[in-house]
C-alpha positions in Angstrom: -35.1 23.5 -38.0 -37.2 24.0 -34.8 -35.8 25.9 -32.0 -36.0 23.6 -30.1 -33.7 21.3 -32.7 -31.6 23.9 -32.6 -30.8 23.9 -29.1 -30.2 20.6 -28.8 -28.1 20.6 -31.2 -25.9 23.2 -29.7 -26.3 21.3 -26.7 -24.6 18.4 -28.1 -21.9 20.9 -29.9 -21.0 22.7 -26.2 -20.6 18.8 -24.9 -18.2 17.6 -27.4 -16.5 20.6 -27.5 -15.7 20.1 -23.4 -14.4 16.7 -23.5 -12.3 17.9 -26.1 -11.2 20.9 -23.7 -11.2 19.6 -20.6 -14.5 21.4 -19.6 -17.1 19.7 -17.2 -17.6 16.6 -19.2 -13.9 15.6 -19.0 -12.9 12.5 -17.5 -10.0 13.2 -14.7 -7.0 15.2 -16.7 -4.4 13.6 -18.8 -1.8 14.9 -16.6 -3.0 13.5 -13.2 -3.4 10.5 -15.2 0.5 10.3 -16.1 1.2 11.6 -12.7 -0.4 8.5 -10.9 1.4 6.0 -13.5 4.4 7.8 -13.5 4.4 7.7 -9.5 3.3 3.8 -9.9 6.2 2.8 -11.9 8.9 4.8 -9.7 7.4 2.8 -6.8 7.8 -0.2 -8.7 11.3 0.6 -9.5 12.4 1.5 -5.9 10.9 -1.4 -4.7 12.5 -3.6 -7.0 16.0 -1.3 -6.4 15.8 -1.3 -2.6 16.9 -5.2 -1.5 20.0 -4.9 -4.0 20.6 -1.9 -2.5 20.4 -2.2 0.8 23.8 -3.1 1.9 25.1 0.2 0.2 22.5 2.6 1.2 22.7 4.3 4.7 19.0 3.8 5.9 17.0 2.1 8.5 16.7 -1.8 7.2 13.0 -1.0 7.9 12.4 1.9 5.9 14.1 -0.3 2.6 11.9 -3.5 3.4 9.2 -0.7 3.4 9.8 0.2 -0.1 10.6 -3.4 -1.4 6.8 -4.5 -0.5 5.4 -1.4 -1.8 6.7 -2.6 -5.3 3.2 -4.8 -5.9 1.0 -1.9 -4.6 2.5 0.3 -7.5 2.3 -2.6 -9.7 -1.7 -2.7 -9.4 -1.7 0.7 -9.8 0.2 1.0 -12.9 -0.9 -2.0 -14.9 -5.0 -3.2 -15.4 -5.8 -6.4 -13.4 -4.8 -9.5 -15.4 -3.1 -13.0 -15.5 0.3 -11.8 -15.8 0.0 -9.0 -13.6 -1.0 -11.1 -10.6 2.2 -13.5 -11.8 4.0 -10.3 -11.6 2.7 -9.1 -8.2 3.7 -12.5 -6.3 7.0 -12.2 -7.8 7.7 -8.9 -6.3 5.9 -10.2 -3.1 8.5 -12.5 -3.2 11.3 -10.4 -3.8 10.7 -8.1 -0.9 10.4 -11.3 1.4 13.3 -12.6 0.4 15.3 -9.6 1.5 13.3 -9.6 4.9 14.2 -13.0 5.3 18.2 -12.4 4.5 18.3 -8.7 5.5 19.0 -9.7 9.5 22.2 -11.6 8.4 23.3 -8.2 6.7 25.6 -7.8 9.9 26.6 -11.4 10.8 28.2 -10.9 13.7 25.5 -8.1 15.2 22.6 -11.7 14.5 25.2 -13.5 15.6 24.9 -11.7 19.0 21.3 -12.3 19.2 21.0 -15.6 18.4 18.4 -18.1 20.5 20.4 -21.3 20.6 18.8 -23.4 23.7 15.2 -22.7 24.3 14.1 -25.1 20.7 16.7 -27.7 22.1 14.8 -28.2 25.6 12.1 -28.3 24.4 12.5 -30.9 21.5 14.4 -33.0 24.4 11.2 -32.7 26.4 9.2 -34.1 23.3 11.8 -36.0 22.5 11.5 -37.7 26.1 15.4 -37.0 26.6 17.0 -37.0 23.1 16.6 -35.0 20.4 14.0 -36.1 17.7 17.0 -35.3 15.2 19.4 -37.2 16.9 17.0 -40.3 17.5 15.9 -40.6 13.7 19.6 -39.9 12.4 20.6 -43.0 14.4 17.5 -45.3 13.8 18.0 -44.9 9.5 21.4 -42.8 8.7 24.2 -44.7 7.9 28.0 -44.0 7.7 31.1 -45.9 7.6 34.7 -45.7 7.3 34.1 -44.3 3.4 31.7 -41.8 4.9 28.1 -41.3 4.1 25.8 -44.4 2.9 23.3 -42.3 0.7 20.3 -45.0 0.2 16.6 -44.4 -1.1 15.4 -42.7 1.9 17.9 -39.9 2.4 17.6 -39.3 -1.6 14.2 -39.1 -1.7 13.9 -37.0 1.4 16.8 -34.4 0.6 15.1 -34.2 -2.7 12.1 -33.4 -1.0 13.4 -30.6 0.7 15.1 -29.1 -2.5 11.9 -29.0 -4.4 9.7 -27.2 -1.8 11.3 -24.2 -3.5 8.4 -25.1 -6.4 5.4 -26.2 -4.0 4.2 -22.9 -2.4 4.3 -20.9 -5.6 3.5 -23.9 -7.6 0.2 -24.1 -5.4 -0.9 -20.6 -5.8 -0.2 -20.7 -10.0 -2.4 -24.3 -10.1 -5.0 -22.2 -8.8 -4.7 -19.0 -10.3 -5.0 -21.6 -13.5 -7.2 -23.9 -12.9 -9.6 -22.0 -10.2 -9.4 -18.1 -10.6 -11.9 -17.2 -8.1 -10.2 -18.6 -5.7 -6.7 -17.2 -6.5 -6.9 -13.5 -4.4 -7.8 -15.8 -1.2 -5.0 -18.4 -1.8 -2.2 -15.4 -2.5 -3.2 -13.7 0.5 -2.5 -16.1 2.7 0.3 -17.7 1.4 2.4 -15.1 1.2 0.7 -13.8 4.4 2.7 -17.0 6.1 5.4 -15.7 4.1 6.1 -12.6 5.5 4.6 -12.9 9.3 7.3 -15.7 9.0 10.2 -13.5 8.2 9.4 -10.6 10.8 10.0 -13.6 13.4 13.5 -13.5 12.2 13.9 -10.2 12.7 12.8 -10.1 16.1 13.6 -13.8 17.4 16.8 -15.4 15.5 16.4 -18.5 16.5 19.4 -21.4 15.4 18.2 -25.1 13.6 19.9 -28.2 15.4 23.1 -28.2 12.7 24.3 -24.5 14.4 24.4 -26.0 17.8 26.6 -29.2 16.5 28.7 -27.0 14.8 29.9 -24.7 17.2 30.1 -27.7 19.6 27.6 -26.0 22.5 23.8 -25.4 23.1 24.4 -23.1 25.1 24.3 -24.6 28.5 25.5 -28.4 28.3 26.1 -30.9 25.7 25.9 -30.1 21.7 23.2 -32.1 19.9 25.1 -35.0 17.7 23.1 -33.2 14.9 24.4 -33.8 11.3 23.4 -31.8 8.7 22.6 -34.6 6.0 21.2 -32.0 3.3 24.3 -30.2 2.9 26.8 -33.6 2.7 24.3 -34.8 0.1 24.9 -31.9 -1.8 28.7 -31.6 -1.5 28.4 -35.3 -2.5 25.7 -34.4 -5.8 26.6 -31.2 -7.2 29.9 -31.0 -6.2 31.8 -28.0 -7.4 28.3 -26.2 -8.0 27.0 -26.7 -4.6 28.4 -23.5 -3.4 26.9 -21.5 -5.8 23.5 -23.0 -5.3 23.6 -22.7 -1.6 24.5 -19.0 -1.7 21.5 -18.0 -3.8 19.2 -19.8 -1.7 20.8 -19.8 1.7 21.6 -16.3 3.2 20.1 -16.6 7.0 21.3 -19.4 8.9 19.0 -18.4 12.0 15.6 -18.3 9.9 14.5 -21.3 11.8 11.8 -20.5 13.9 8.6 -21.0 12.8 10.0 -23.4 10.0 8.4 -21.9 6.9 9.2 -24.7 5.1 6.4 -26.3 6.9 4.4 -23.7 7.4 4.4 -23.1 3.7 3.9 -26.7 2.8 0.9 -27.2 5.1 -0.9 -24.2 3.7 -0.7 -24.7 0.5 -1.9 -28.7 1.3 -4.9 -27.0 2.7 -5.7 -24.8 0.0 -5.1 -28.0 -2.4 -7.8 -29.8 -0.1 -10.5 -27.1 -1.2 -10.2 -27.2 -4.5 -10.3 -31.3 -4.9 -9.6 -34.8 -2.4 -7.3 -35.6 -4.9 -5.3 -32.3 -4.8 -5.4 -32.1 -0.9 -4.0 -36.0 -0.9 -1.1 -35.0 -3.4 -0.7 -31.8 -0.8 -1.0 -33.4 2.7 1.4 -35.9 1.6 3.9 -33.8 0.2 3.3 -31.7 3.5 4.0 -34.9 5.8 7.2 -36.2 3.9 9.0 -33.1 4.3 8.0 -32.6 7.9 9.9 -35.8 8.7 12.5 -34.9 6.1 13.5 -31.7 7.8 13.7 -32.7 11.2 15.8 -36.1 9.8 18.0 -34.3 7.8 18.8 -31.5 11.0 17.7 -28.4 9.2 15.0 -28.0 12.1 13.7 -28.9 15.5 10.5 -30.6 15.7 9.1 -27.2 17.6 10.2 -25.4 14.5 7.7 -27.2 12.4 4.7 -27.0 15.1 5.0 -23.2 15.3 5.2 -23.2 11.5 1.8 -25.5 11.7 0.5 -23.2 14.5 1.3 -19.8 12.5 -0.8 -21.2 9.2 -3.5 -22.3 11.3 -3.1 -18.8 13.3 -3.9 -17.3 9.6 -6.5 -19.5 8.7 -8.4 -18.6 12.1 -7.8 -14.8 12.1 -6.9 -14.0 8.5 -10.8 -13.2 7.7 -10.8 -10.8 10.4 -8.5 -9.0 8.2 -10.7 -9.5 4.9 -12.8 -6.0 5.2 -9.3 -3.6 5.6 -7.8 -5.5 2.9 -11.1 -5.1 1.0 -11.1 -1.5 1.7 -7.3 -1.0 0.5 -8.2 -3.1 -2.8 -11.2 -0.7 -3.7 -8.5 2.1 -3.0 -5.8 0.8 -5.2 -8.1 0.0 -8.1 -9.9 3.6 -7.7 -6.0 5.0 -7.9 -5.6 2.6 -11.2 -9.1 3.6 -12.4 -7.8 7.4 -12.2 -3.8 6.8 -14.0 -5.8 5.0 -16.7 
């Protein structure tokens, strides 16, 4: 063999023999590896932990909601992009917003305190040219006798409506992580971004939907709005002994009114529908539309509820791309981070 054969061989030897050894030629160590993953998954864990434990845990509320959102972050760090790890990322997205969203009714009476009661009741009455828009469709369609309630077509199909917008955000963002991948980071990020600008309204501005007012019999400076809350006697009425139970799992904040995210939600997701097909965006603006009218009909909002839920989607839509090279730059960082634990 040459010398030169000979060297190269060596060569080739010395190389092997690093990557076994962690010389130069190693990729980053195994330890810093399971140090990053191991990290990943205890954020995953605390974030999960943190909105079941926050009424037991003496810290700020801030510092918990903190921890629940960093939950996905970890997520994408620990696991390799995929289908079911971007299901799994929007669930814990979801699980940190619902604890923002219930967290300020942690200390009832302390919201209770706080709460805006008149401001969204002059100003329906002004829209409503002297009467509540509530008040005005209850009396034009509700009926009610001496036997109580007259549940017909309409009120079914609209309290309906309102139960299954539960599905129509979420079902939204799946159809298109589905049917139209590419277009799936877009569509999460600004979904949930409605999401959770939403909920740090409540935190700052409880506001109270038209049924509060009618039920403590004031708002706040004059007469009560002769507001019924139609969703909840349907209910009583439907699922009778289970109603409870399925109000407290999905209830938890009466003063999460203002912007109604219900609408907010349900206009977004018509306008990411719209992109993808005419057919889709039909199927989303009318969804959208029906359970506009169904919320204010039913008095689980004020008409102003739902056009600062429009204006906070449209207020996303506009600015949200300003945000798109940040939220480019943190994506490259988490991925290098997941690059490095794997």
């Amino acid at each position: 063999m040459s010398k030169a054969a000979r060297g190269t061989a060596v060569d080739c030897r010395d190389e092997a023999q690093g990557r076994r050894s962690g010389g130069p030629y190693t990729q980053p160590p195994v330890r810093l590896s399971r140090a990053i993953r191991a990290t990943a998954w205890g954020i995953v864990a605390a974030g999960v932990a943190a909105p079941v434990l926050r009424k037991r845990v003496d810290a700020p509320p801030l510092l918990l909601q903190t921890i629940a959102y960093a939950a996905p972050v970890g997520l994408a760090v620990a696991v390799p992009r995929s289908r079911h790890r971007d299901v799994a990322i929007c669930a814990l997205q979801m699980w940190a917003y619902l604890a923002a969203y219930k967290s300020p009714n942690d200390d009832p009476d302390a919201q209770e305190a706080r709460v805006h009661i008149r401001y969204p009741i002059v100003a329906d009455r002004v829209m409503g040219l002297g009467e509540l828009p509530s008040v005005r469709l209850q009396r034009a369609f509700a009926r009610v006798d001496g036997a109580g309630p007259q549940w017909r077509v309409l009120d079914r199909v609209l309290v309906w409506a309102h139960w299954s917008w539960f599905l129509v955000p979420h079902g939204t963002v799946a159809y298109i992580l589905v049917r139209h991948p590419s277009r799936f980071p877009r569509a999460a990020t600004m979904t949930y971004a409605v999401f959770n600008l939403g909920a740090s309204v409540y935190w700052l501005a409880p506001t109270a939907p038209p049924w509060y007012a009618a039920a403590i019999g004031t708002d706040g400076d004059g007469e009560p709005p002769a507001v019924r809350r139609m969703m909840v006697e349907y209910g009583e009425m439907f699922w009778r002994d289970g109603w409870g139970s399925l109000y407290s799992v999905f209830g938890g904040n009466p003063f999460a009114a203002m912007p109604s995210l219900h609408f907010a939600t349900s206009v977004m997701a018509a306008l990411l529908l719209a992109e993808v097909g005419p057919v889709e965006g039909a199927i989303g603006f009318t969804y959208a539309a029906t359970l506009g009218f169904a919320l204010v009909y039913l008095g689980e909002h004020y008409l102003v509820d739902l056009l600062a839920g429009a204006a906070l989607t449209a207020g996303v839509r506009r600015w949200g791309p300003r945000a798109g090279p940040s939220l480019a730059r943190a994506g490259q960082a988490v991925a290098a981070l997941g690059e490095l634990a794997r």
